[in-house]
C-alpha positions as CSV (number, residue, x, y, z in Angstrom):
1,X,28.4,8.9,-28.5
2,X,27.0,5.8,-27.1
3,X,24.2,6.2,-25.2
4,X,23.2,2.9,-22.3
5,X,19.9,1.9,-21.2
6,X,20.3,3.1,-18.1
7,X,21.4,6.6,-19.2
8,X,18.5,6.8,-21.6
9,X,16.1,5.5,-19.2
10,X,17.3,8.4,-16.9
11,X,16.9,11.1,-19.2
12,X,13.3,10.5,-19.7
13,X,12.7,9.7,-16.3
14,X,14.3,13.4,-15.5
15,X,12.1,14.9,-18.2
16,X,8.7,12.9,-16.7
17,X,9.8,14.2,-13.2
18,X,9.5,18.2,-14.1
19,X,5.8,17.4,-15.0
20,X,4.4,15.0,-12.7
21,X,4.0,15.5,-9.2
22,X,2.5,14.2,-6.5
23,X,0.0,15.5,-3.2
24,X,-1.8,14.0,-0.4
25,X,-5.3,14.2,-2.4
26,X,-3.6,12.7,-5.5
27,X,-0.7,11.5,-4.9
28,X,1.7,10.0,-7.6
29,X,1.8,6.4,-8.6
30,X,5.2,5.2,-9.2
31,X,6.3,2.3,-10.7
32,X,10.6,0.7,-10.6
33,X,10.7,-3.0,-12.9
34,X,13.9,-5.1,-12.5
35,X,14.4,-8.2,-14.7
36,X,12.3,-10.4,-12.5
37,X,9.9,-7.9,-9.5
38,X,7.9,-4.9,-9.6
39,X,7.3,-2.3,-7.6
40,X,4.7,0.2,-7.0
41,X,4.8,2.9,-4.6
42,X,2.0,5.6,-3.5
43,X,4.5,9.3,-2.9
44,X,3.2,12.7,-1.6
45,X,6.0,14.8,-3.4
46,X,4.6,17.8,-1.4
47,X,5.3,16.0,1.8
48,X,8.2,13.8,0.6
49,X,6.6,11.2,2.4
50,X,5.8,7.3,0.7
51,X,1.7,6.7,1.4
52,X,1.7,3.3,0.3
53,X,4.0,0.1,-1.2
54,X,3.5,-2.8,-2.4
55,X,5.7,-5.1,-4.9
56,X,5.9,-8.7,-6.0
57,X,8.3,-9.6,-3.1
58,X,5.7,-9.5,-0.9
59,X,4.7,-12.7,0.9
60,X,0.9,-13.2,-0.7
61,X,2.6,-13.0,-4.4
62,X,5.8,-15.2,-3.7
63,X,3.4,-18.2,-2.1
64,X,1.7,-18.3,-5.8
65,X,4.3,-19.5,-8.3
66,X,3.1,-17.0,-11.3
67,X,4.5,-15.7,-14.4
68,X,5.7,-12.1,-14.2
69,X,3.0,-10.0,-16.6
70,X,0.5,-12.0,-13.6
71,X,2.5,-10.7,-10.7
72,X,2.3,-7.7,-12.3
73,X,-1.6,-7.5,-12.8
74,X,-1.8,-8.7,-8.7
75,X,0.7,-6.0,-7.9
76,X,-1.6,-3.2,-9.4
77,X,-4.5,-4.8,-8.3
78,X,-3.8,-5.1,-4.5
79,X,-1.8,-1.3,-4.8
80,X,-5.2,0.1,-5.8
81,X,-7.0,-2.2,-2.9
82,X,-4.9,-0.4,-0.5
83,X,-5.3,2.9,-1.8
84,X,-9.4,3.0,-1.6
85,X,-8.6,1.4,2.3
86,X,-6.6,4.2,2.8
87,X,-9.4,6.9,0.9
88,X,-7.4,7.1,-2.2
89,X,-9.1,7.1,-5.3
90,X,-7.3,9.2,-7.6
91,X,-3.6,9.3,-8.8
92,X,-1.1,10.6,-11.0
93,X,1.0,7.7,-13.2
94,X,4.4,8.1,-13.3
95,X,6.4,5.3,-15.4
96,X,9.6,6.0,-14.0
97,X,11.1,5.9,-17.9
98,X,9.8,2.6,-18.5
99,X,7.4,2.3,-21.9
100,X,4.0,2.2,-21.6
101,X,4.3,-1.5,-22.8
102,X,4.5,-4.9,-20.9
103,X,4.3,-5.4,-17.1
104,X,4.3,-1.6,-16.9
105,X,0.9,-0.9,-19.0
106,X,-0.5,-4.1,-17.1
107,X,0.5,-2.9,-13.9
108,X,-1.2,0.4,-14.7
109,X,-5.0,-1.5,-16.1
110,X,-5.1,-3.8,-13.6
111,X,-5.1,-0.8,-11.1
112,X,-7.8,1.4,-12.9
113,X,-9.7,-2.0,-12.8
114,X,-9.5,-2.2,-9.5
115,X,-10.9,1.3,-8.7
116,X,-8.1,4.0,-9.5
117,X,-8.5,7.0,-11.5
118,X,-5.7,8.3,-13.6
């Protein structure tokens, strides 16, 4: 049986999901990469409610014509910013499927640097 990227993807995302979860004290950092963006969301799973968002489409990372890994490091960067604004400091990682490897992993250092714990 042939098994996709997408499919594969899924089942791990599935078998991350039963473990991590998300509240309003520490509340779970998600990440979704596409081929050229990344996203990073803030998500109360208690509440089902999205705390905070913040991706490479935004207007202050689009003005700066930068290589992805760097739109990544200024994604997790500002996403933590916001978070200690909002009197977040810790947060559960979740990598949505995606290895702990690339844009991903610096997403996820640049946001410890900045002032998360996780």
């Amino acid at each position: 049986m042939k098994v996709d990227k997408v499919y594969r993807r899924n089942r791990i995302r599935n078998r991350i999901r039963k473990v991590v979860s998300g509240t309003s004290e520490r509340p779970r950092l998600t990440v979704f990469r596409s081929n050229n963006e990344i996203y990073a969301q803030l998500i109360d799973d208690l509440n089902h409610k999205t705390l905070l968002a913040y991706s490479s489409l935004n207007k202050d990372v689009i003005s700066q014509k930068i290589k992805k890994i760097e739109k990544s490091k200024l994604v997790g960067q500002t996403i933590a910013q916001k978070a200690l604004e909002a009197g977040i400091t810790a947060v559960v990682f979740d990598r949505s499927g995606y290895l702990y490897h690339g844009r991903v992993k610096v997403l996820a250092e640049a946001a410890r640097e900045a002032g998360l714990k996780f």
